[in-house]
C-alpha positions, 0 to 999 in steps of 0.5 A: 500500500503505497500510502500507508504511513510507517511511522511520524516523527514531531519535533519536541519543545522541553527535549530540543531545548530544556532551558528556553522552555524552562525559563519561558515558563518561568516567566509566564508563573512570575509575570502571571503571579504579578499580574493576579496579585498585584504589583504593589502586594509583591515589591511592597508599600514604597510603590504605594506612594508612586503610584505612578511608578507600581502602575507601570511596573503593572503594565510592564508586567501584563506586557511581559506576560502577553510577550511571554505567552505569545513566544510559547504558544507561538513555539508549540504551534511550530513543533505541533504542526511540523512532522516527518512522515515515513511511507514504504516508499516517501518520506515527507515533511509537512508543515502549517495550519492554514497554508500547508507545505510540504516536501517529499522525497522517494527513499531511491532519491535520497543521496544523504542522510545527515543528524546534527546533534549539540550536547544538550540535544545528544543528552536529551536525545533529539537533534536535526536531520537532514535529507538531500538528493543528489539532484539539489545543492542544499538538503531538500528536507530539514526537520529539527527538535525531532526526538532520537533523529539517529534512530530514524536515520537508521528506520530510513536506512532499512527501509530504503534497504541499506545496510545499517551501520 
């Protein structure tokens, strides 16, 4: 069956990079708690009497917090909506909500196979992997944050019908 799907792959935001994603929770919990409590209950009474100077730390702090929010959900909806689909004989990477891409490859026209991996990445095991053909200059299909990419270099390998080192 030529369109049914071996496996999906999705980039992962916590495994991809830990310490973005901590510190933007961070700061939604702080900005958050800000905002509900009040500004002048968290820094104390000298910014009762400047009420100017506890309004904008106010603001400041809802602005903060809708920066924060935005970049986070902006970030989920990336690796959300991004996944490489492996078929018997395609692989696929797919993008988008509202306007779709998407770039295919046949397992025969894949030339090179290429993961990228930083320390933190290696220690949380995700990475990047590249696939180019021997037809385009540049890799045709890079997908990063995808969680094990050597693994799936290697589900590609066999599939393809390569020896696997």
């Amino acid at each position: 069956m030529p369109g049914k799907v071996l496996f999906k792959v999705r980039p992962k935001m916590f495994r991809a990079h830990p310490f973005l994603f901590l510190l933007l929770v961070v700061t939604v919990l702080l900005f958050g708690i800000e905002v509900a409590v009040g500004v002048e209950n968290v820094v104390g009474r000298s910014l009762r009497q400047g009420t100017s100077r506890g309004q904008l730390v106010s603001q400041a702090g809802k602005i903060g917090l809708g920066v924060a929010l935005f970049i986070l959900f902006a970030w989920w909806v990336k690796n959300h909506f991004t996944r490489l689909i492996v078929t018997p004989t395609h692989v696929r990477k797919k993008t988008g909500i509202v306007s779709n891409q998407s770039s295919q490859l046949r397992h025969g026209d894949i030339k090179n196979m290429q993961v990228d991996q930083g320390p933190v990445q290696y220690v949380f095991g995700t990475g990047t992997l590249q696939l180019s053909s021997a037809g385009q200059a540049a890799e045709e299909i890079i997908i990063t944050d995808i969680p094990n990419p050597e693994q799936v270099r290697k589900d590609l390998s066999k599939q393809r019908g390569e020896v696997v080192a």
